[in-house]
LUMGULO-889791 format. One record per residue (C-alpha): z, y, x. Coordinates in steps of 0.2 Angstrom, whole numbers, plus 5000, padded with zeros to 4 digits. Layout:
REM LUMGULO-889791
ZYX;...
This chain:
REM LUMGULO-889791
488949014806;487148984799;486848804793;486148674803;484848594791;483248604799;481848474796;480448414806;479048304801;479848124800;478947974808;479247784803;481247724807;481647654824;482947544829;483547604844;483047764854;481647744870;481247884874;481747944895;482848114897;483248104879;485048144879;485648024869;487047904873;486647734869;488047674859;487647794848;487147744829;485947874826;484447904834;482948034839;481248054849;480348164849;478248174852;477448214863;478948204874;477948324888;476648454888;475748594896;475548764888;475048934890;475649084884;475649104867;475048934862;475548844848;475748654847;476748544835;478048414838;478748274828;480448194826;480848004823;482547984816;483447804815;485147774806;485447944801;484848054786;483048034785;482648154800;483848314794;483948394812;484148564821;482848604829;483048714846;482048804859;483148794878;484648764867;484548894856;484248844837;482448914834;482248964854;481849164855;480549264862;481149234882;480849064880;479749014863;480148984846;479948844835;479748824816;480848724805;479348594805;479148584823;477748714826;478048754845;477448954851;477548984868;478249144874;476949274878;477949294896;478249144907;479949134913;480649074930;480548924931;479148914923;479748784908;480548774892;481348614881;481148594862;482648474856;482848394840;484648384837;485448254823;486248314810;487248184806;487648154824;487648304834;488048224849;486148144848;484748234851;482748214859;482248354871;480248374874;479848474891;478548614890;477748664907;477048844903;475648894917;474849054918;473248984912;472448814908;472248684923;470348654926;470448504937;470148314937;471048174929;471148014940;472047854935;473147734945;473447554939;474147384947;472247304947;471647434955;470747494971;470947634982;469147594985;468847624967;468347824961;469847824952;469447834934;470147754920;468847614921;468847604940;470847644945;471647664961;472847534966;474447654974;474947814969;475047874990;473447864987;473247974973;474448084982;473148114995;471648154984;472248264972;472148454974;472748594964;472348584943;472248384944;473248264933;473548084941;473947954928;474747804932;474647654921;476047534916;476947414929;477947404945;477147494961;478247444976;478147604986;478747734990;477647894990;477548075000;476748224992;475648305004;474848414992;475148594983;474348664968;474348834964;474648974951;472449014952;472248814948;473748764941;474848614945;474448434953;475048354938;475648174942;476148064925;476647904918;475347834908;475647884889;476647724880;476547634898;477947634910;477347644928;479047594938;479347634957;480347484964;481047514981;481847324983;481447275002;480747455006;481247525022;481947705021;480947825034;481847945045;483447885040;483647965023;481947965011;481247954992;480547844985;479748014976;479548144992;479248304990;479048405007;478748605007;477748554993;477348694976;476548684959;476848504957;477548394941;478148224943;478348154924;478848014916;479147874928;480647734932;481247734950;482447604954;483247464967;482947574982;484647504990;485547515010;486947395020;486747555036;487647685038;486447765046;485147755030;485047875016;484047805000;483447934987;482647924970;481748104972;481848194987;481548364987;481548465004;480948615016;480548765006;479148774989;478848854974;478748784956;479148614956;479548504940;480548334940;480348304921;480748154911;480948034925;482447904921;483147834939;484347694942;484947574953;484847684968;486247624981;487247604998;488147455001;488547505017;490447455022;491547615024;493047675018;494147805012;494547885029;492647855034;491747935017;490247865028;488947815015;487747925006;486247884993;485647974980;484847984963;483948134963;484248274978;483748434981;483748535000;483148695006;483048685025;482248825030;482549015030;482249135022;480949025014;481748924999;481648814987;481048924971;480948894954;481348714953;481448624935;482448464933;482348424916;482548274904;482948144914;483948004913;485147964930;486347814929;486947644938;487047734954;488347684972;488247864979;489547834992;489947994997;488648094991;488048144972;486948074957;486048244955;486348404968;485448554976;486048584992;485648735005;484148865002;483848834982;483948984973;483049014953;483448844947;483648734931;484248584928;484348584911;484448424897;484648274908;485548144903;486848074919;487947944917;489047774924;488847814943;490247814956;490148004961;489948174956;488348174943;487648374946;488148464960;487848634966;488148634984;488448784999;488848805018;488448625022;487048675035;485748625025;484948775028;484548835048;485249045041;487049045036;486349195025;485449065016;486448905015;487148924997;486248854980;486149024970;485449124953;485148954945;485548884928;486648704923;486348714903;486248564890;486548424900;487448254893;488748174908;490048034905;490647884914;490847974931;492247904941;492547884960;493947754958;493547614966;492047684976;492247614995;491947795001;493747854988;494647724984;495847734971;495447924968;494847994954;493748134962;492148134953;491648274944;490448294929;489848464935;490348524953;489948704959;490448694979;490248844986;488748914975;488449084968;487749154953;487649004942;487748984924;488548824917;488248824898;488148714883;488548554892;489348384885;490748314897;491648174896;492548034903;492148084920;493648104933;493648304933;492648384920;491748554927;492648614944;492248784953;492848784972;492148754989;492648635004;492548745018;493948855023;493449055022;491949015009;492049024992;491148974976;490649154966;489949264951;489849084943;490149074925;490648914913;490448934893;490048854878;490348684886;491348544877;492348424890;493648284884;494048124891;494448164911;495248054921;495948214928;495948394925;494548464912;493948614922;494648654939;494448804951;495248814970;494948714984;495848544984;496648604999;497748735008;496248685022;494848705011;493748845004;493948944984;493349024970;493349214968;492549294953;492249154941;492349164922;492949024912;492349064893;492249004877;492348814883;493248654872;494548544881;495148404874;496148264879;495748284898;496948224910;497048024904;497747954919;499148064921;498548134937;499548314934;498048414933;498048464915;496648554906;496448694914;496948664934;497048804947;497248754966;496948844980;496249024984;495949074970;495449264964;495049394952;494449244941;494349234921;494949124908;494849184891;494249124873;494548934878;495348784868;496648704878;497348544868;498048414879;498748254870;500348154873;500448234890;500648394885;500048494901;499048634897;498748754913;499148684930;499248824944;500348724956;500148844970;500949024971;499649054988;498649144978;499649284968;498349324955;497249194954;496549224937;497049324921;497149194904;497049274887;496349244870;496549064873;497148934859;498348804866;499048664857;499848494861;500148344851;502148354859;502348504853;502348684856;504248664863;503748524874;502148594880;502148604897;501548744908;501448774930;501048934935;501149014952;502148844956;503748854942;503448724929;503748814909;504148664897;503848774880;502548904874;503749044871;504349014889;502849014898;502249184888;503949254892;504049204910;502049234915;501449384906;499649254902;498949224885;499849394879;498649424866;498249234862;498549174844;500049064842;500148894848;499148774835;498048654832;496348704833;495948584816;494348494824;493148404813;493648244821;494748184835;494348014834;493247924847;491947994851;492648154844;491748304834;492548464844;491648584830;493148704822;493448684801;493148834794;495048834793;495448844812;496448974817;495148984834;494049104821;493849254825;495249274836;494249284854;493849444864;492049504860;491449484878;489549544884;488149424881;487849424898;489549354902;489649244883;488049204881;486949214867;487149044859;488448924857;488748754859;487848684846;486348824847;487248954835;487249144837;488849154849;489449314842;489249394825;489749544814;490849604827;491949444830;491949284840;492849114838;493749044850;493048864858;491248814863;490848824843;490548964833;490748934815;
């Protein structure tokens, strides 16, 4: 593994970290921003970014383009001093990240979001402020009072900034830009925080933003705070962004939303309730929602009911959600959602071809949610019923199920979806599961399960172990994994035999603290208690290296899942494709090299 000792200008110490979508969890001792924080660029461009580094080593960071240390030509590079070139190419969507990653603390990182637009916007700048007037021109001496407002005038290639304070609104977006004049561009002020309060706000039509974006394209939404947008009905959905109908190319960057609930008085039997943080939801065919970015933000502190902190749901295809930061809410925190009827054509009701890469997710748990009860149901990343999505580089931890792959409707499954290079520890349940929860429920056929970390999952005993199969599950892959479960001792859990050959397991480390005699394994139904048995009587893991320990850096809390140069996971993987791998492990390294691969999210 190349070291990680790149260094970025350094700005004057902070004591704690402010910066929205920065990944960072807040207990943490270190910590990093990063400036500018956003940006547009065209290809090609060059601009500079800084690091500010408190209670670590004098700003000694990796820095990283999309997760990648360095970045590559698909999605720009960046200098070991923080000299940003976009790529000469625009991807889709239309963005990239450049992170800062603590050295000291990997676990602590600042990720600035880059907008890349075929060519420079040539529009107006107009300004919104709480002394304002919508009589006013709109400039920075002579503001506009409400951001509605703003939505109404501006046209493709203008920026609308809103000054610091509270707005109680809640705003529509009429408007498009376009790729000729670039994007309407609506921002929080630079060093101001211009917050969207929703207390006492009615909720239109029954479910509504208080960011709406209807069969809208080309627009950013940057930088603000959404928060106490709340129901007691039922019958009323409330949303921090709401994003719907079809549209092409819009980006939800940097936005930190909270406080968003439904009080409503359900139940377990009822699951009637609904809000949400941050939704996404392509109603109409075959015209989707294209090329959406959500990136950078911060969701937390949400009552969901039923329903989840971050999803895309229905006609969504070419999507990213990449480096947000989701965390202490009562449901699922990012969902990827099919065959709800979302969409009018059954052809196109299914998010698809998108990306889930770099996010932070802990504190996620159902239990004690109205809507669930004492279930532990809510997963960090939930793929139900989607297709073609890549879940990579992601940090997971204490949520009730780490990253599941299945669906809830009978006859449809989740598919071609691939989970690597992500670290998970802590669940209340199972670490990553695929199958339906139910005989009655939907699947998961031709999934791949790679080069993922589990640790420790599986706290509350629930008997879903680290690795959990359930029902109709096929041709699926789980290979070049850690598996170490603690005092527990459950390993794989394939507790029904409904589905024959639900998945082939090789290359995969396994170790328990009980033991490997104690270890316990259930495959197509029989529980193995022992390594050697479970080998014997399955036919899995035949070309797996023995049972071990994996030698971690650190299993203390919060752990450091990184392998010692020692680890017996060295080497000892199956050299998959990169298209299946990827090209870049956990931490940003080069997945494979000289011919080899480790075993785990780490490459060392």
């Amino acid at each position: 593994m190349a070291a990680r000792n790149s260094r970025w200008p350094v700005g004057s110490l902070v004591a704690a970290l402010a910066l929205f979508g920065c990944g960072t969890v807040a207990q943490a001792a270190v910590a990093v921003s990063i400036t500018p924080s956003y940006a547009q660029m065209v290809p090609g461009e060059t601009l500079q970014f800084s690091a500010t580094v408190s209670g670590g080593s004098n700003g000694d960071i990796r820095s990283q383009v999309d997760n990648a240390n360095g970045g590559g030509a698909a999605s720009g590079t960046v200098s070991a001093d923080g000299l940003f070139t976009a790529p000469q190419a625009l991807p889709d969507p239309a963005i990239a990240t450049v992170t800062a990653v603590s050295k000291s603390d990997p676990s602590v990182s600042a990720t600035a979001t880059v907008t890349l637009m075929a060519q420079a916007a040539n529009g107006s700048t107009y300004y919104v402020a709480t002394k304002g007037n919508d009589s006013n021109p709109g400039t920075r001496e002579n503001p506009w009072l409400t951001i509605q407002h703003a939505a109404k005038v501006a046209v493709a290639g203008d920026t609308v900034l809103v000054r610091g304070g509270i707005y109680n609104e809640s705003v529509a977006f009429p408007s498009s830009g376009n790729i000729a004049n670039g994007y309407i561009t609506f921002e929080g002020y630079p060093g101001e925080t211009a917050v969207l309060d929703g207390a006492g706000l009615d909720i239109p039509n029954g479910q509504w933003g208080l960011f709406t974006f209807k069969d809208v394209s080309y627009v950013v939404a940057e930088g603000f705070e959404l928060r106490n947008y709340k129901t007691a009905s039922l019958k009323d959905v409330p949303i921090g962004i709401y994003v719907l109908g079809a549209g092409h190319g819009l980006q939800i960057v940097n936005n930190r939303i909270h406080n968003i609930e439904t009080e409503a008085k359900t139940n377990p039997r009822q699951c009637g309730s609904d809000a949400f943080g941050l939704t996404v939801y392509g109603t109409k065919a075959p015209q989707a929602i294209d090329s959406i970015a959500i990136s950078g933000n911060e969701i937390s502190q949400l009552k969901t009911g039923c329903s989840e902190t971050l999803s895309l749901d229905g006609n969504v295809k070419n999507f990213a959600v990449v480096n947000n930061l989701v965390h202490d809410n009562d449901n699922i925190a990012i969902g990827a959602i099919g065959f709800e009827g979302v969409s009018p054509d059954p052809a196109y009701d299914q998010a698809r071809d998108g990306e889930i890469r770099g996010n932070t997710v802990y504190n996620i748990s159902s239990y004690g949610n109205p809507d669930y009860g004492r279930q532990y149901a809510a997963d960090g990343i939930y793929v139900d019923g989607g297709t073609r999505i890549v879940i990579e580089q992601n940090l997971v931890h204490h949520t009730d199920l780490g990253i599941e792959l299945a669906s809830e409707h009978l006859g449809r499954v989740t598919s071609r979806v691939t989970a690597r290079n992500n670290v998970v520890y802590g669940a209340n349940s199972a670490g990553i599961s695929i199958g339906g929860y139910g005989a009655k429920h939907g699947g998961t056929d031709h999934c791949m399960v790679v080069n993922n970390t589990l640790f420790g999952n599986d706290t509350k005993k629930t008997g879903s172990g680290e690795f959990q199969i359930q029902f109709h599950a096929t041709d699926n892959l789980f290979e070049n994994n850690i598996a170490y479960a603690t005092m527990q001792g459950l390993l794989i859990n394939d507790f029904t035999a409904r589905s024959p050959d639900p998945a082939a397991l090789n290359y995969n480390l396994h170790f328990s603290r009980i033991g490997a005699d104690k270890a316990k394994f259930v495959w197509q139904g029989r529980l193995y208690r022992g390594y050697d048995a479970y080998l014997a009587g399955t036919g899995n893991d035949s070309r797996s290296p023995p049972f071990s320990n994996p030698d971690f850096e650190n299993i203390d809390d919060p752990p450091d899942l990184d392998i010692h140069r020692s680890s017996p996971a060295i080497d000892a993987g199956i050299v998959l494709d990169a298209t299946i791998v990827g090209t870049d492990d956990f931490a940003g390294e080069p997945r494979a090299e000289n011919g080899t691969i480790d075993i785990g999210a780490y490459e060392r």
